[in-house]
C-alpha positions in Angstrom: -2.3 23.9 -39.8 -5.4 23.4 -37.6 -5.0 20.2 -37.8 -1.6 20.1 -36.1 -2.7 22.3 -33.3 -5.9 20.3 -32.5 -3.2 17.7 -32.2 -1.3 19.7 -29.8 -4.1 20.0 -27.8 -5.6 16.7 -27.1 -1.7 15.8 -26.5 -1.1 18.4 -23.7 -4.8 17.6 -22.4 -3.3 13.9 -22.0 -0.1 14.5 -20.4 -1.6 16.9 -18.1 -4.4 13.9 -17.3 -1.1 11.5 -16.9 0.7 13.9 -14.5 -2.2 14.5 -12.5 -2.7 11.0 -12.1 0.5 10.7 -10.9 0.5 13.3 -8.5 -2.9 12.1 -6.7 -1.1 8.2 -6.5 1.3 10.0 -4.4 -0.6 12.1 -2.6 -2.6 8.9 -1.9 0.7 6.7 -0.6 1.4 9.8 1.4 -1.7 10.1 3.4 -1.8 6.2 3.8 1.9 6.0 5.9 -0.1 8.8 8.6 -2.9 6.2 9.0 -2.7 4.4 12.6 -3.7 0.6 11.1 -2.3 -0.2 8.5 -1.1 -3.7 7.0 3.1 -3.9 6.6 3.4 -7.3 5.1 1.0 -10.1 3.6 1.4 -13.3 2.6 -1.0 -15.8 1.5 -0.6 -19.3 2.6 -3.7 -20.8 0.6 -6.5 -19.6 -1.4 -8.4 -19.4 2.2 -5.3 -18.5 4.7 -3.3 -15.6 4.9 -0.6 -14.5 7.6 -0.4 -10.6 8.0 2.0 -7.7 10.0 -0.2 -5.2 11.2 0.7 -1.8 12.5 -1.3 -0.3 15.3 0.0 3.1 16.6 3.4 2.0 17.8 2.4 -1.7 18.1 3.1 -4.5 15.4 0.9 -7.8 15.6 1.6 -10.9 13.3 -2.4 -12.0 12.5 -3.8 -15.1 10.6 -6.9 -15.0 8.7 -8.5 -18.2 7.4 -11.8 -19.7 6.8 -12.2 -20.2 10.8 -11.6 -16.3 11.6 -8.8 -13.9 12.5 -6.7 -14.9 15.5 -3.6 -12.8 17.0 -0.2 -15.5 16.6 1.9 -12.8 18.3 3.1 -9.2 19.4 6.1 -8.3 17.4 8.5 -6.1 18.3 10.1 -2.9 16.2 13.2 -5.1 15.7 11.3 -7.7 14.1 9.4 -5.7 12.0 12.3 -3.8 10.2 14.3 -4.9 7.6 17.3 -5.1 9.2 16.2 -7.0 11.5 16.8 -10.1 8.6 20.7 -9.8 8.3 
């Protein structure tokens, strides 16, 4: 009978670990969407060059990184950005 409720224990210990784990990853997603920069959309081109949708306050950029720096390709606007913007 001990047994079973040592058991019991280290299983509610667990789930308890699980939900909490949960609950911070949100919490953490959360806090990230009131950030001012923050990157929309990545997309790597190569192993060394990446093109990337940046938010900046209200602004969007379209950035490329590569082995020769970071350059600005162009000022997007909301329209762009949003996914509704594709159909």
């Amino acid at each position: 009978m001990g047994y079973l409720i040592k058991v019991a224990i280290v299983g509610m210990v667990l789930a308890a670990l699980y939900l909490l784990g949960r609950a911070l990853r949100k919490t953490r997603l959360l806090a990230q969407s009131n950030r001012r920069l923050c990157v929309i959309e990545s997309l790597m081109l190569s192993p060394h060059a990446a093109v990337y949708v940046l938010r900046a306050g209200t602004r969007y950029f379209l950035v490329g990184a590569g082995s020769a720096g970071v350059a600005r390709l162009a000022e997007l606007t909301l329209a762009e950005v949003t996914p509704e913007a594709k159909r």
